[in-house]
N, C-alpha and C positions, 0 to 999 in steps of 0.2 A: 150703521153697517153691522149686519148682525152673520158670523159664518156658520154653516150647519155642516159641512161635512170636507174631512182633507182627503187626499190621497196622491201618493208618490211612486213612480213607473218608469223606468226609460232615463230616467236624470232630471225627469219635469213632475213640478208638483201642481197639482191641481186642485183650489179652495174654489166647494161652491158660497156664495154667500145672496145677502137680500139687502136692498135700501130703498128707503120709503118714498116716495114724492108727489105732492099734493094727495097724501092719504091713498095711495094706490101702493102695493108691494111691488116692486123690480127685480125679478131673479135674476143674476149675474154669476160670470164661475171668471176666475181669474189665474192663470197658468203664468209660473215659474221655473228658472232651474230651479232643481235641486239644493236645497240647504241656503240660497239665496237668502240674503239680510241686510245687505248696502245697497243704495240707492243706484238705477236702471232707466234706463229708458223702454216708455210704455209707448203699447200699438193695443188700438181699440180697433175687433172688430163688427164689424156691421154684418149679420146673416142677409141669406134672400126671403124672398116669399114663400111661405109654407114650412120652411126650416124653425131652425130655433138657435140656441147658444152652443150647444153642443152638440149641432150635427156634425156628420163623422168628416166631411172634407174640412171644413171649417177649425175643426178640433184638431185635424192633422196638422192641419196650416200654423196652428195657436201650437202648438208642441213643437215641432221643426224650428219656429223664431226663437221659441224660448230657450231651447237644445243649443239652438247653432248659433244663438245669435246673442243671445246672453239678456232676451228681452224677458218684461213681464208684459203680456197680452191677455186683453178682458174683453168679452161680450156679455152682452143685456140679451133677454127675450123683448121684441119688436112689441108691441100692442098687439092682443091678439094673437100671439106666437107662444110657443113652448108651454111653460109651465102657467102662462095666465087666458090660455085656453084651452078645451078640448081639441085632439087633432083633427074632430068631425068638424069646429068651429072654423079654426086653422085653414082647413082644406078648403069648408066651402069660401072662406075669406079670399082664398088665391085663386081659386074656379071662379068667382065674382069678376074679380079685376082681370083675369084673363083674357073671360067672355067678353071684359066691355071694352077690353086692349085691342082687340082684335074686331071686335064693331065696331070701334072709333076709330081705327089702323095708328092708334098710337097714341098718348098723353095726351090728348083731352076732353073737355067734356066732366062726366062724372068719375072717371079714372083721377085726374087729378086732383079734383074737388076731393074726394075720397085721400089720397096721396099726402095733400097737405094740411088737412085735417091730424093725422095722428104724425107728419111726421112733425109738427108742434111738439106734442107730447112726445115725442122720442127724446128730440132733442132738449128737452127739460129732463128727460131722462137721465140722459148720456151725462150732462155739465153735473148734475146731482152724484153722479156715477162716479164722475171723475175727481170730483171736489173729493170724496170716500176712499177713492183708491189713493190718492197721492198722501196721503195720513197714514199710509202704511210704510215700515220702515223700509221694505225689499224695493220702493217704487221712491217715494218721497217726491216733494213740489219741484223739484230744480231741475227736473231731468226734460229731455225730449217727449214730445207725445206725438203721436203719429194715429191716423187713420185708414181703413181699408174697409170697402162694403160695395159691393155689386148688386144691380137690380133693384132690391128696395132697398139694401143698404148703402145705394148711391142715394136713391129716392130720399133717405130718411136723413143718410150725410151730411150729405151737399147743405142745405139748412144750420145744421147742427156746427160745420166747417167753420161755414160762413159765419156763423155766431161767436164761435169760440176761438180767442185769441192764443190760447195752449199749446193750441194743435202747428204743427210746421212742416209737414208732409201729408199726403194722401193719397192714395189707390181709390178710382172710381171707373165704373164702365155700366153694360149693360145697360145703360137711361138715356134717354133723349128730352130733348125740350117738347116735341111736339107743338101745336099752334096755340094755345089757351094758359101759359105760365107763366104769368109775370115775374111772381113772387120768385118762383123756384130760378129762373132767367137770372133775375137781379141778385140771388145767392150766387149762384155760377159767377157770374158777371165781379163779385167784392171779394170773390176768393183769391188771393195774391202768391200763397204757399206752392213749391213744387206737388205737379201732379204728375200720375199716371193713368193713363185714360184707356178703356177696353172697349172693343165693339166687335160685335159679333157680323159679318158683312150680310150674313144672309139670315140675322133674327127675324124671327116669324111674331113675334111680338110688337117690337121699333123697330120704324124704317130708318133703315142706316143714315139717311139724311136727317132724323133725327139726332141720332149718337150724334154726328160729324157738328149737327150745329151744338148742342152743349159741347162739347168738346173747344169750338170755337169763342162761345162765350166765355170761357176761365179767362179770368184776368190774369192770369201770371206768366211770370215772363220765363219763368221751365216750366214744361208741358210736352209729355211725351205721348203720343196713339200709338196704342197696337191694335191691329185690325187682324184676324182670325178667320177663316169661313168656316161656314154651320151656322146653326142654331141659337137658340137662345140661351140654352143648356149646354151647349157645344167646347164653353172656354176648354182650348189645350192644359194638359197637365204642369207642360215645359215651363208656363208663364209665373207658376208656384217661384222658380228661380231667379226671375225677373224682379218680383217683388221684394226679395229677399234682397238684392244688390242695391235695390229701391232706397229698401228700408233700414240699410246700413248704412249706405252712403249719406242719406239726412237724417239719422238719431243716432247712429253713432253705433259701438258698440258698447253689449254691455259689461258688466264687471266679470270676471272670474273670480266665483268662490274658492277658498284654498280651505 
């Protein structure tokens, strides 16, 4: 874990840092309160397609938990995302999957193939990610860890969830099973932790009976849908507050520094 740059704003501080895995760098930025130093309970987030670690909702989102909630929250650049591509690369990487979202009318095919392909390597990402964060004293191993990612950060999650026994809550939406998923089916399927589930009713990417059937496959026995109309891009603002009662009510809150 090596950190390159701090800065502190608002009450929350913000450390970008890097960690290595299978010889590949992982840029990562990880937000705080302020003057935090006892151990918190952490929320990882998962960006979407074409974004990165510190796009601006995302970043709003990671500062508001850590402000209000007394969290530490970290995200990773995806494969292919932020700082370990170009944004031409980037772009064409989500115009790719878009184009073949929408010829395929939804998860599968080579959408998926593509899909579970890197989200492997995320989630070797993510567990190497978090093995680093919890070594730090503001976070430490004993606390809550929590998850949240839309789109492809359901895409990349759901996997990653499924793997990692750490984790005791999550936020997931915008993804569907589509016909061609075994793999990703049977991660949904072993996942036993409270969920929150998002669908967009009228996404132009997944047919909502997509969403509805992942959503149905989580194994767990809390599991909440919220259904929204619009878009793919569409999620309500309001839902930011949803998550938040989410993510307090299963990690707890965190410390207040004096």
């Amino acid at each position: 874990m090596k950190f390159s740059s701090e800065h502190s704003e608002g009450g929350v501080t913000e450390r970008l840092f890097e960690t290595t895995v299978a010889g590949e760098v992982v840029p990562a930025v990880v937000w705080s309160p302020g003057g935090a130093t006892s151990p918190r309970p952490l929320l990882l987030l998962g960006h979407g397609g074409s974004q990165h670690k510190g796009a601006g909702r995302l970043a709003g989102l990671a500062k508001r938990l850590a402000r209000d909630c007394g969290f530490a929250v970290a995200a990773i650049d995806a494969p292919l995302h932020g700082d370990r591509a170009t944004p031409e690369e980037s772009a064409r990487f989500f115009a790719s999957m878009r184009e073949q979202l929408q010829r395929a009318g939804g998860m599968t095919g080579e959408p998926v193939r593509t899909t579970l392909r890197y989200a492997a390597q995320a989630s070797r990402e993510w567990s190497a990610t978090l093995d680093a964060l919890q070594q730090l004293e503001f976070i430490g191993s004993g606390g809550a860890v929590g998850y949240w990612g839309l789109s492809l950060g359901s895409y990349f999650g759901i996997p990653f969830v499924a793997s990692e026994p750490r984790i005791t809550a999550a936020v997931f939406g915008l993804a569907g099973l589509g016909d061609s998923t075994p793999e990703f089916a049977e991660a949904a399927r072993s996942i036993r932790i409270p969920i929150e589930f998002m669908c967009q009713w009228d996404d132009e990417l997944l047919p909502r009976a997509d969403g509805l059937a992942l959503f149905d496959a989580f194994g767990s026995a809390e599991k909440t849908l919220h259904v929204n109309p619009g878009g793919h891009a569409g999620m309500p603002p309001f839902e930011a507050a949803s998550w938040e009662r989410f993510f307090l009510r299963h990690l707890g809150m965190g410390p207040v520094e004096r």
